[in-house]
N, C-alpha and C positions, 0 to 999 in steps of 0.2 A: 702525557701522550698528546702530540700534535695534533690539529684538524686532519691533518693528509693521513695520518696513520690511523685516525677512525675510518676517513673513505677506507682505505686500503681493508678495515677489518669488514666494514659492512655491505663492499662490492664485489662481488666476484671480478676474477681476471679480464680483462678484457680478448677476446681471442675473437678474430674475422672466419667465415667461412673459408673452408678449405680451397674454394676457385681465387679467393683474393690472397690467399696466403702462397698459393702455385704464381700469383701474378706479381705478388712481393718479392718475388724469388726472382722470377724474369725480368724485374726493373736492377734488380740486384747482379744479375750477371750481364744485363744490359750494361752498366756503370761500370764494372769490373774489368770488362773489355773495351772500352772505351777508353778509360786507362791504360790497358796496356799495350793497345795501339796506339795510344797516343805517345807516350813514352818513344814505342820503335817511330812513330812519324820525325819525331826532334832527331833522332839519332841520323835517319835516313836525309837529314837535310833538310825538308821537306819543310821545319815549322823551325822557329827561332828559341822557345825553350817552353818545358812543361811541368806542369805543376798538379798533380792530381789528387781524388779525394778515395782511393782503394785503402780499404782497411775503415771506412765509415758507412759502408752501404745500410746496414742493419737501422743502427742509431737515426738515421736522415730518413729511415720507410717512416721509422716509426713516429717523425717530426710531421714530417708529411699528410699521413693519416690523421693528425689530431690538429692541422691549419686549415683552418677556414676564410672563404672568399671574406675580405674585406681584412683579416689582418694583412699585416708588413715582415719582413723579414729581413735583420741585417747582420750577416755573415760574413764569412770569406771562403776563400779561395779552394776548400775542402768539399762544399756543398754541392757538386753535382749531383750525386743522387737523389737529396732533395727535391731540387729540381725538377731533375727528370720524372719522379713518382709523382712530384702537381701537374706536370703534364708544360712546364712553361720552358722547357728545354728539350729538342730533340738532339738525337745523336748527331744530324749530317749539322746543325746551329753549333754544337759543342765541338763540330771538327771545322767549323767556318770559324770560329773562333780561334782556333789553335793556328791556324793558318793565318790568320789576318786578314780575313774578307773582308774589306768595307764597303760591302751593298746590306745596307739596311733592314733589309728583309730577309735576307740569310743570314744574319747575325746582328739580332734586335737589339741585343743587351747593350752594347759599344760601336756596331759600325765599325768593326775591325781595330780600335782603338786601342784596347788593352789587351793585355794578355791573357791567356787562355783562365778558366777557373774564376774569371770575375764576370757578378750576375747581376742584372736587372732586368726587371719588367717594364712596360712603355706605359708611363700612367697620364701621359698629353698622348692628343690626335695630332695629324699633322699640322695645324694652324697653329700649334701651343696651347689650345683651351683643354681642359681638364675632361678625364675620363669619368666616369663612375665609380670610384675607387669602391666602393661596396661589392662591386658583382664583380669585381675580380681579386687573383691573386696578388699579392705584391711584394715585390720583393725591391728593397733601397741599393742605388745600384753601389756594388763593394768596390774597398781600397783596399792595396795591399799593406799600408802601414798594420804592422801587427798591432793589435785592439782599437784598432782608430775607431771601430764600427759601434762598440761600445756609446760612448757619449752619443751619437745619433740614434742608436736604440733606444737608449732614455728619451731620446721627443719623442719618437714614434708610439711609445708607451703614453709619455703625459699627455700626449694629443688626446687618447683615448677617456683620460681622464677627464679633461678639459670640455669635451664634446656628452659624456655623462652628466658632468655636476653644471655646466654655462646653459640655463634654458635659451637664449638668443642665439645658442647654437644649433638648435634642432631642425631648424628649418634647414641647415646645411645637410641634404640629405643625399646627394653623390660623393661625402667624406667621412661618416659614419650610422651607423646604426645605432645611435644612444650610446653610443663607449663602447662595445659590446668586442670590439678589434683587440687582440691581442698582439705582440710585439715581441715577435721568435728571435733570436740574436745564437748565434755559435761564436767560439774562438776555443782555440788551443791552448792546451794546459800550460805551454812555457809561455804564451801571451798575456797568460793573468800575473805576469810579474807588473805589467807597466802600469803606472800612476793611472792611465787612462781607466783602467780596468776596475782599479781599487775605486776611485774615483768615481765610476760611473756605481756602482753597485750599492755606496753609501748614500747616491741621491738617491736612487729608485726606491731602496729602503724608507728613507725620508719620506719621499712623497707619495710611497704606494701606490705603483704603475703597475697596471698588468701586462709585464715585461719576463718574460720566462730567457733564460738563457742557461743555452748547454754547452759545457764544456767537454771538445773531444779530447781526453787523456788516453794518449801512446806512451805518454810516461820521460816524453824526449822534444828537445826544441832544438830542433835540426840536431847537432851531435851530444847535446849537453842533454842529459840524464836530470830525473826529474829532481834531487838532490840538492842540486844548484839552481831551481829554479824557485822552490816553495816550501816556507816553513810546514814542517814534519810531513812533505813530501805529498802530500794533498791538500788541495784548494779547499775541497768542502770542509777536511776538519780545521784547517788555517782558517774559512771564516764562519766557524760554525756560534761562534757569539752572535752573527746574523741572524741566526733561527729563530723565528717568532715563539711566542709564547702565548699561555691565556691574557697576561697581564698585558705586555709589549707587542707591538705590529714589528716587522721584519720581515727574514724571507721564510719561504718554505725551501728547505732546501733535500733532495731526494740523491740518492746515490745509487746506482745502475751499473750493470754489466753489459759493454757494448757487442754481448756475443748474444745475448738473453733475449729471443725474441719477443716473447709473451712481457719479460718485466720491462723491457724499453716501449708496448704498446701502451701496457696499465701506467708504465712513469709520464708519458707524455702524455697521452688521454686527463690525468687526475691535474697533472699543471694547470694547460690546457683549461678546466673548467674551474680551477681555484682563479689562476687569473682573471679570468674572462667575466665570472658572475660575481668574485668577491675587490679585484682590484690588485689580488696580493702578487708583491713579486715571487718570482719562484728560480732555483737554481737548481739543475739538472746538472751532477756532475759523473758523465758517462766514461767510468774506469773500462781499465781493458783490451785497450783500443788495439787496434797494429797498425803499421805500414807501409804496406808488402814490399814497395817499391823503393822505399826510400825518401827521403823530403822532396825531391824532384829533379829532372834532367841534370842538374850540375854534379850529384858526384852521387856514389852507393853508400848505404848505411853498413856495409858491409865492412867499412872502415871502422867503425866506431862503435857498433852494437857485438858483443859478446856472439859465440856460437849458441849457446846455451837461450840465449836472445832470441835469434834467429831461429831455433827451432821451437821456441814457445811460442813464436807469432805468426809459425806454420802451424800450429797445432791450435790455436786458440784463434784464426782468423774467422772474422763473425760469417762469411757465405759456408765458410765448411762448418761451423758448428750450425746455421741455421738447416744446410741441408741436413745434416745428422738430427736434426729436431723434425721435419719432415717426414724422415724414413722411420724414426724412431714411433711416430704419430699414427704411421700407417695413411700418412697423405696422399702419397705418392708413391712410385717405384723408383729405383735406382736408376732405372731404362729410362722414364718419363723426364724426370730431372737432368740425364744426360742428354735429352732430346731437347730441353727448356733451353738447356747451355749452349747443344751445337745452334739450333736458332739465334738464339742472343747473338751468337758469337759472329755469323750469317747477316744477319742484318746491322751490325755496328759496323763488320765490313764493308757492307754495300755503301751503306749510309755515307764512311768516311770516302770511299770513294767519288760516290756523286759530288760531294763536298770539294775535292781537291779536284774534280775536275771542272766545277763551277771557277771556283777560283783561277785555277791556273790557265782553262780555258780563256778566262778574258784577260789575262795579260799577255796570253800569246796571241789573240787578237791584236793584240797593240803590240806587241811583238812585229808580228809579221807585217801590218800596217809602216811601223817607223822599217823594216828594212828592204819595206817595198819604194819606200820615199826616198831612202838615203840611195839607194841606187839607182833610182829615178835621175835626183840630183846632181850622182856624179858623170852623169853618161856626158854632160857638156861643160865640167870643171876640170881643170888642170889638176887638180888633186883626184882623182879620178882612182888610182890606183890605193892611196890611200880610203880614202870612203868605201869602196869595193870591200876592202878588209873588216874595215869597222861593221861595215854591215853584217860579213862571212860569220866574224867571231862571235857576234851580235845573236844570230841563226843557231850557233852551234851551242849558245848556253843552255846549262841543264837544271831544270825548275828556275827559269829565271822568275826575277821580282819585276818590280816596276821601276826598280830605280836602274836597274841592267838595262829597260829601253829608254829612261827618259835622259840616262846620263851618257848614253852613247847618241843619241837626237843632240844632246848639246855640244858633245865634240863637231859631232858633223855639222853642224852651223859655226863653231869655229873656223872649220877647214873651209867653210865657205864665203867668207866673211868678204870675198876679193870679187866674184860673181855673183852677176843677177842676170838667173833665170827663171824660168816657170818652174821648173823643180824644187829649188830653193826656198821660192815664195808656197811652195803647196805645202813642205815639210815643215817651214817657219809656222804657217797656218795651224797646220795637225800641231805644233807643239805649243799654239797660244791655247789653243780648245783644251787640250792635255793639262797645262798648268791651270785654266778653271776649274777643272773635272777637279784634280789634284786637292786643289785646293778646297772645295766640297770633302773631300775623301776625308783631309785630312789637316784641317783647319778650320772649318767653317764653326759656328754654332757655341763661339768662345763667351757671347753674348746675345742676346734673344735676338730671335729672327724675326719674332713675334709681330702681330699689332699693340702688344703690350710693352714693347720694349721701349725704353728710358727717352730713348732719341726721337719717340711721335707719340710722346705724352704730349697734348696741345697747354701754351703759355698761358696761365689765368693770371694776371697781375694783382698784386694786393693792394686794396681799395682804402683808401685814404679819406677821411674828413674833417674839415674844422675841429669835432667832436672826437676825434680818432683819442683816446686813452692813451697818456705817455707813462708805460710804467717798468719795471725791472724787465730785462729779457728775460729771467726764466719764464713770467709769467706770460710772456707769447709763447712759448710754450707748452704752460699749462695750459691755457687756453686750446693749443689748439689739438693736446692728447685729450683733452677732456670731451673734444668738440669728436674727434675720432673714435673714442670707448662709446661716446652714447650713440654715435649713427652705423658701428660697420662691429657685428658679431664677432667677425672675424680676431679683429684687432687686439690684442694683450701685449702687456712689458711685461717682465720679469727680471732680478738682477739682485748684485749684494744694495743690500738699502733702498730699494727701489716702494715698497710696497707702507709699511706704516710709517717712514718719515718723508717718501717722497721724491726720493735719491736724495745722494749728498748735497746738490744745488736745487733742490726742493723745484723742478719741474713738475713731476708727479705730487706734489704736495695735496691731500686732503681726496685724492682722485681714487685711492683705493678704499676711504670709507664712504666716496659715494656709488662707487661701481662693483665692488665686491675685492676679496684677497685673491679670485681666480683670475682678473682680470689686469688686476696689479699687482703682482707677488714679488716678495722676499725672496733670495734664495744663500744660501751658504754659500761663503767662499771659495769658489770652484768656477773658475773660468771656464775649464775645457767642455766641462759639461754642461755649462750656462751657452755655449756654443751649440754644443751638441742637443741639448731640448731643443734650443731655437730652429736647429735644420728637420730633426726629426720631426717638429713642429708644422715646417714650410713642407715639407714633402706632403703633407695631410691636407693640406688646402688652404691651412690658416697663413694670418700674419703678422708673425708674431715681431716684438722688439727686443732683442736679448742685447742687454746694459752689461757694458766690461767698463767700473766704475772709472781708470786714467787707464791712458793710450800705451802705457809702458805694460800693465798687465794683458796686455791684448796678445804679449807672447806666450801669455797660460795655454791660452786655443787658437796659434798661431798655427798649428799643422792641422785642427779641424777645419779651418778656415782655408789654409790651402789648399792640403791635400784634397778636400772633402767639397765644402759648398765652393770654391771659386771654380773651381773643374768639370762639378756637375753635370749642367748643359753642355759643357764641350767632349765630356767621355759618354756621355749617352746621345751624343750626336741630336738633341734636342728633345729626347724620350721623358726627364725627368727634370722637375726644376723645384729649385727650395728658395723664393722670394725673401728670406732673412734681411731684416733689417740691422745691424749690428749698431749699438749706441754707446759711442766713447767720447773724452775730452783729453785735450792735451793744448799743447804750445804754450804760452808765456806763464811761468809758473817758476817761483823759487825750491832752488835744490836738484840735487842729484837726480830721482826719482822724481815722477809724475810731470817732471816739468820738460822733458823732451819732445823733442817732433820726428820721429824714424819713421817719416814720408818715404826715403827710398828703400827701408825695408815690406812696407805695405806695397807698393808702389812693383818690387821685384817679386814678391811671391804670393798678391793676391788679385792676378791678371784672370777676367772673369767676373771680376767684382765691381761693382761701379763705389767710387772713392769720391764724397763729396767732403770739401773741406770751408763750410759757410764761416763768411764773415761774425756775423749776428747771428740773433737768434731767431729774425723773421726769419733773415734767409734759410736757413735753417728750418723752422715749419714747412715753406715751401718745398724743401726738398724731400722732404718727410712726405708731404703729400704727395708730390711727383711721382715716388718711390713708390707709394703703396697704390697708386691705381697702376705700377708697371709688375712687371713677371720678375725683374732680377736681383737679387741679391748686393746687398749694398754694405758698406761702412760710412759711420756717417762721425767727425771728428767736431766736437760740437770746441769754441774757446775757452780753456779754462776760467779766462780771469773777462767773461764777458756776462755772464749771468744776472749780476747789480749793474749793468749800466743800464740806461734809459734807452728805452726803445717805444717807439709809435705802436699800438695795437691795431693791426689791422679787421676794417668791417666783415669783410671776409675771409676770417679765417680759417673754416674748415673746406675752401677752397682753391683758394691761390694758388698756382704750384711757381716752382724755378726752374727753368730749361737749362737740363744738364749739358753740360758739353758745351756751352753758352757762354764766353767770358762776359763780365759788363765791364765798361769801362767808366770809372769811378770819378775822374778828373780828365779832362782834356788837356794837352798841351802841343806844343811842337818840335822842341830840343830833343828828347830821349822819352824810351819807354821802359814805364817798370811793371813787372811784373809780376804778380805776388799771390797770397789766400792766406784766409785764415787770421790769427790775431794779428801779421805781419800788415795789414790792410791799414790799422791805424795809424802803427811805425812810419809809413811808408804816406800816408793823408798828410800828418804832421810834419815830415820831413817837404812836403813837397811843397806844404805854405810858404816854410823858411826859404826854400829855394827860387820860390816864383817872390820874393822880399827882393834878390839881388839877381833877378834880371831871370832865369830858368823858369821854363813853364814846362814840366814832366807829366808824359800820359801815365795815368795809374792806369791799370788793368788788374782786377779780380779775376783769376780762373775758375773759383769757385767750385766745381769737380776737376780732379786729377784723372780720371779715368770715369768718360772719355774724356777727354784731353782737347778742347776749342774743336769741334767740327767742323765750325763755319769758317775758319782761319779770321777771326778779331784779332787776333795778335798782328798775325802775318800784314794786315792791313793797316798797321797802327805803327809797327816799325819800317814799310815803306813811306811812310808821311814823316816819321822822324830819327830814321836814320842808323839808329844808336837802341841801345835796348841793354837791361840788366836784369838778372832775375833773382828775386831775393824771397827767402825761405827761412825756418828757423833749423832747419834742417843741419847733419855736417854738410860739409864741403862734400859735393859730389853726389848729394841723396838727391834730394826731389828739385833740388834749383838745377841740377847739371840735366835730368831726367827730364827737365820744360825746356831749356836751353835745344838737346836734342830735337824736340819735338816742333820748336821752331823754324829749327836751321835746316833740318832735313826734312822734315815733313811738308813745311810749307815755304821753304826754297826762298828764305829773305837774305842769302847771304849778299847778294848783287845787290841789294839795298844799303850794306852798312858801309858808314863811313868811317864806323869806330869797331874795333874788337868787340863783341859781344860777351860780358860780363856774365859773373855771378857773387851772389850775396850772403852768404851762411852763416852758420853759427860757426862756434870753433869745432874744432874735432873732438872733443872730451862733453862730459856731459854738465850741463848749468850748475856752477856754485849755486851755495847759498847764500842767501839775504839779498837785499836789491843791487849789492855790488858786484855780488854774483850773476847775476842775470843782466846787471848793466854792462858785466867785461867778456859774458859768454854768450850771447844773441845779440844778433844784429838791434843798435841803439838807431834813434833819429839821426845824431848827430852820423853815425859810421853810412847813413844811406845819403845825407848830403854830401860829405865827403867823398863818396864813391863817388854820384852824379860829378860833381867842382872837379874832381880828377879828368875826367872824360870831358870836361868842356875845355878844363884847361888846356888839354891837348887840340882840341877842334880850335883855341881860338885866345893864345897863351895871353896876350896885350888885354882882352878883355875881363878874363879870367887868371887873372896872375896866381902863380905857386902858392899854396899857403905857406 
C-alpha cells in the first residue's frame, strides 16, 4: 500500500461547506458561458480564433482550491477556470483577451499579444524589479507548443527544492518560504505523447520536485482517439513503473474522475500536501473528461467523434453531474441553481460586452480621428475625390481593427505625396504618434526596458599587474564561478558533467566539492529539460547557469529556448522575465558533430536573447558578470579549442564586466576591415600579421555579442576610415557573416563609404570533416583570409598587388 493510499484510508473526504460549494458551481457556470460566448464572438467576426477550456470546470475548482499563494502554475491553454476560481482572471480580462486588447491593464497576462487561453500573472512592477512572489498567486506565462510547459515546470518545482535544501537561500525571502511552493502543471492526454513530456517527468522523478501535474483526459487529441496516442490507452498505467514504493522514491501517482466532485477535491488536496511537506512528485491523471465544444473555432468534433460519443459527453459532462451531486446532497434547489446559471450567464454577458466595447471603442476613436484628417487633407489636394472615398469606405467598416485605419492613413499619404499642406502635415503627424503607440502595442519589450538591462550595465575593466597569474583559460574561469558561488546565493550551474568532474573542460573543476552538489550539480542527459529547470529556475528569482555540454545539442532545447525564454518579456509585455544564463561551446573543433558554428540558426530563432560569442576566456568571465547583474536571458558560446591556451588572471575578477553590444577593435589598420568573434579572432590576428609582412595593414574588429549587435556603430566607423570590409565567421555561407554584413550596410548606412564590394567569409556549406585536414578544407584557414584581403587589394591596386 502506497503513503497516499494510507492518507486516503486515515482521512475522511475532503468536502467545503455548502456556500463554497453553491460558489464552485457559480465559477463553474461562470467559465462555461464564457466559453460559449466566446465560441459565438469568433464566429460573429468579432475575435480572430478560440480556444476554450468547457468540459474541465470541475477538475480546475478543485486545482484551485488546493494552490496556495506563493506556488506557480504552468499550464495551457485549457485552464480558465482555474484561473478564474484564484481570482487572477476576470471574465471582461478573458474577453479583452479573445479580442486582442493591448492596454495592459485590461488584459495583464500578454497586452493583447497572444491568443485567447494563454495565462500569466505580473510577477515585476513596472520598473522590472521583482514582486513578492510569496503573497501572490503565480502562474508562468503559457505556450501553445503542446507540452512545451512541461520542462519549465521542472524548474519551477526544483526552485522549490533548491530554496529548502541551500541555507544561503533563506534570506531570499520575496522568492520563497523555505520550499514550501508547489509546482501545479496541466496538459492533455494526447500531449503526453511528446519527448517533452516523457522527458520532463523522468527528471522530476530523479530529483524529487514538489511538482504535481494533471492530466486533462477527453480521451482525444484534436481528432485522433486515445488509441493512437498511448500505450494501453492510458498514461497512468503506460507510466505506472513511476509509482513510488517503500524501497524506491518516484511519483505518486492518483487517478480521478473528472465528473467526481468530492474525489477530484480529496485527489488534489492529498497531492497538494504530499508534494509540498514531503518534496514528492505527484501525477494526477484526471479520466473522463469531455468537450462540449470541440477542440476549438476551426472545425466541430462532430466530424470525428462517434454519436454514441457525443451522447456520453452529454451525459457525463462534469457541471451536469456536479449539479446532480448538489440536488442529490439536498444543497440546493433546482430553482436556486437555475437562478446561479441565469446570473452567471448575465454577468459573462455584460462583462463581455464592456470588454468589446473598451476595445473597439478606442479604435474607433482612431477611427474617426484618421477620417477626420484624411478629409481634412483632401479639401486642398487634387486628389480630393479619391481621399473622400478612402475615408467613406474607411467610416463604413464593421468592427474595424487598427490595421483598417492605419493602412488606409498610409494610402492617403500616398495620394498625397505631390502636396503640402496643413492637412497633410497634421495627418503625417497623427500617423508618426500612431506608429510610436504601435509600436509600444506591439513590439516593444523584446529586451529589457529595465535599469537592468545588458545596455547600462556600467564597464569595469579587468585589472592587470606585473603579478597578474598566466594560466589556462579555463582556470579564469574557474576562478571567477568560484568567486560568484561564494558571494551571490542566488547563483548555481547545473549540466551533464558539470558537478563531480567539473564540466568536460574542467571550468567548474573541484567547485562543487567546495560549494555543495546543490550548487553545482550533475544532471542526465536531457537538454530540453536542462533548459527547462534553468527558466523555471529564473522565473523564481534565482540565477541560474544551465550548461548544453557542445553548441550542436543546443537543438535538444532549441524550441524551450525559443518558444519559451526568448519571448518571454516580449509576450508578457514586460510582466515576467526568466534571466537564464545558457552555457555552451562550439567553433574550431574536428568532425561532423560538436565542431560547428549555426550562428545563423541562433541568431534567427532566439531574437530576445542576448548572444555573446567571447574571444577567450577572460572575456568570457566578463560577460558572465555583465550578464548576472543584468535582468535578461543570455547564450553564452564559450571556444572550443580555447580552454589550454594561456591567458592573464585578472586582479579583479569577480568584478570586471564586458560592454555588450560593444565591438573592440583588436588591431588597427587602414586598407580594409574585418570583422569577426569567437575562435575566428585568432585565424583572422594571424592572417593579419602575414598581411601587414607585404605591405596591408587590416582593422580587426571583435563583435564579441551578436545580439545586440555594435550599438555604438564601431564597425560603421572603421569602415568609413577603410573603405573596404569583409566579414568572416565559422558559420555556412549566409549564417551569421551574411546576418553582420546586413547589420552594417543597412543599419549603419556605410554603403557610400565602400570602395570595394563588401565581402563575406564562411565556412563551406556542409559540416567539418574530420582530422585537421578536415577542418583545414572546411573553415575558414589563415591562408583563405589572406587571400581573400590580396584579392580585394588586387583589385584597389593591380601593379602593386599583382594576381597570385
Amino acid at each position: 500500500m502506497s503513503e497516499l493510499q494510507k492518507i486516503k484510508k486515515s482521512k475522511p473526504s475532503f468536502v467545503p461547506e455548502p456556500s463554497a460549494i453553491l460558489e464552485d458551481f457559480r465559477i463553474a457556470m461562470i467559465s462555461r458561458h464564457a466559453s460559449l460566448m466566446g465560441r459565438k464572438e469568433v464566429f460573429m467576426g468579432k475575435a480572430k480564433f478560440g480556444i476554450f477550456g468547457d468540459g474541465k470546470e470541475l477538475a480546475q475548482i478543485a486545482m484551485a482550491r488546493a494552490f496556495q499563494l506563493g506556488d506557480f502554475r504552468s499550464g495551457y491553454y485549457r485552464d480558465q477556470t482555474f484561473m478564474m476560481a484564484l481570482g487572477e482572471l476576470n471574465v471582461k480580462q478573458y474577453f479583452a483577451q479573445l479580442y486582442a486588447y493591448t492596454n495592459v491593464e485590461e488584459e495583464p497576462a500578454s497586452a493583447g499579444r497572444l491568443m485567447n487561453g494563454h495565462f500569466a500573472t505580473r510577477s515585476l512592477n513596472e520598473d522590472g524589479s521583482w514582486k513578492d512572489l510569496t503573497k501572490m498567486n503565480n502562474s508562468a506565462a503559457d505556450i501553445s507548443p503542446t507540452a512545451a510547459q512541461m520542462p519549465k515546470l521542472l524548474g519551477l518545482a526544483y526552485a522549490s527544492k533548491l530554496f529548502r535544501i541551500n541555507k544561503g537561500m533563506k534570506k531570499l525571502k520575496q522568492f520563497s518560504v523555505n520550499g514550501n511552493e508547489v509546482a501545479w502543471g496541466t496538459i492533455g492526454n494526447a500531449s503526453t505523447s511528446e519527448g517533452m513530456f516523457f522527458e520532463s517527468i523522468n527528471a522530476a522523478g530523479v530529483l524529487q520536485v514538489p511538482m504535481v501535474i494533471s492530466i486533462w483526459d477527453d480521451e482525444y487529441g484534436i481528432s485522433v482517439p486515445k488509441e493512437f496516442h498511448t500505450t494501453k490507452g492510458s498514461i497512468s498505467e503506460a507510466l505506472a513503473g513511476f509509482q513510488r514504493t517503500e524501497e524506491k522514491a518516484g511519483f505518486e501517482i492518483i487517478k480521478v474522475k473528472g465528473w467526481n466532485y468530492e474525489a477530484l477535491l480529496q485527489a488534489f488536496q492529498e497531492a497538494g500536501e504530499l508534494a509540498r511537506t514531503e518534496h514528492v512528485p505527484v501525477l494526477i491523471h484526471v479520466e473522463e473528461m469531455t468537450q462540449p465544444q470541440g477542440h476549438s473555432t476551426s472545425g466541430s468534433h462532430e466530424r470525428y467523434k462517434s454519436k454514441e460519443r457525443l451522447d456520453w459527453e452529454k451525459d457525463w459532462d462534469c457541471i451536469k453531474k456536479f449539479r446532480e451531486y448538489i440536488l442529490e446532497n439536498e444543497l440546493a434547489t433546482a430553482d436556486a441553481l437555475d437562478k446561479i446559471e441565469a446570473e452567471a450567464k448575465a454577468q459573462v454577458k455584460k462583462e463581455k460586452e464592456a470588454a468589446w466595447s473598451d476595445f473597439s471603442g478606442e479604435i474607433k476613436k482612431e477611427l474617426n480621428e484618421a477620417v477626420a484628417l484624411i478629409k481634412s487633407a483632401a479639401q486642398d489636394s487634387t486628389r480630393k475625390v479619391v481621399l473622400d472615398q478612402l475615408a467613406d469606405e474607411l467610416k463604413k467598416t464593421i468592427n474595424p481593427i487598427r490595421k483598417d485605419v492605419v493602412s488606409t492613413v498610409r494610402k492617403a499619404l500616398l495620394l498625397l505625396r505631390f502636396d503640402s499642406n496643413s492637412g497633410k502635415n497634421e495627418l503625417k503627424a497623427w500617423y508618426e504618434k500612431q506608429t510610436e503607440l504601435n509600436h509600444d502595442r506591439y513590439s516593444s519589450h523584446l529586451y529589457s526596458q529595465s535599469e537592468w538591462s545588458v545596455l547600462k550595465i556600467d564597464e569595469v575593466p579587468a585589472e592587470f599587474n606585473e603579478k597578474s597569474a598566466v594560466v589556462d583559460g579555463r582556470e579564469v574561469l574557474q576562478a571567477f564561478f568560484d568567486n560568484k558561488l561564494e558571494n551571490d546565493p542566488r547563483f548555481f550551474a547545473f549540466g551533464e558533467d558539470v558537478g563531480k568532474i567539473g564540466d568536460v573542460n574542467q571550468a567548474f573543476a573541484g567547485l562543487q566539492a567546495k560549494h555543495g552538489e546543490w550548487r553545482v550539480s550533475d544532471t542526465s542527459i536531457r537538454e530540453c529539460t536542462i533548459i527547462g529547470q534553468g527558466i523555471g529556475a529564473a522565473l523564481r528569482g534565482l540565477r541560474p547557469i544551465a550548461e548544453i555540454q557542445y553548441l550542436d545539442y543546443l537543438l535538444y532545447g532549441l524550441q524551450m529556448l525559443s518558444d519559451d525564454l526568448a519571448s518571454l518579456q516580449y509576450r508578457t509585455k514586460g510582466g515576467q522575465k526568466a534571466p537564464l544564463i545558457v552555457r555552451t561551446r562550439g567553433h574550431r573543433l574536428e568532425g561532423v558533430w560538436h565542431a560547428g558554428s549555426p550562428m545563423g540558426m541562433i541568431l534567427s530563432t532566439l531574437r530576445g536573447m542576448v548572444v555573446c560569442v567571447p574571444r577567450d576566456m577572460t572575456q568570457a568571465a566578463g560577460m558572465y558578470n555583465t550578464l548576472l547583474k543584468s535582468d535578461e536571458p543570455a547564450i553564452v558560446v564559450e571556444c572550443l579549442n580555447g580552454y589550454r591556451l594561456k591567458e592573464r588572471l585578472p586582479e579583479n575578477i569577480g568584478e570586471f564586466t564586458v560592454p555588450l553590444g560593444k565591438p573592440e577593435i583588436l588591431r588597427e589598420g587602414k586598407d580594409l576591415t574585418i570583422v569577426t568573434y569567437g575562435s575566428m579572432c585568432r585565424i583572422v590576428m594571424d592572417a593579419a600579421q602575414e598581411l601587414s609582412e607585404i605591405g596591408i595593414e587590416v582593422e580587426v574588429i571583435d563583435v564579441q555579442t551578436l545580439l545586440p549587435f555594435d550599438v555604438h556603430g564601431v564597425i560603421g566607423e572603421s569602415v568609413k576610415k577603410t573603405n573596404r570590409v569583409i566579414f568572416a565567421d565559422e558559420d555556412v555561407p549566409g549564417g551569421a557573416s551574411a546576418f553582420m554584413l546586413q547589420q552594417v550596410i543597412e543599419g549603419q548606412k556605410v554603403f557610400r563609404y565602400l570602395d570595394s564590394d563588401p565581402q563575406t567569409l564562411a565556412a563551406k556549406a556542409h559540416r567539418p570533416a574530420y582530422s585537421s585536414d578536415g577542418d583545414y578544407f572546411s573553415k575558414p584557414s589563415i591562408e583563405d583570409v589572406v587571400e581573400k584581403v590580396y584579392s580585394i587589394m588586387h583589385e584597389v591596386n593591380p601593379k602593386t598587388y599583382p594576381a597570385l
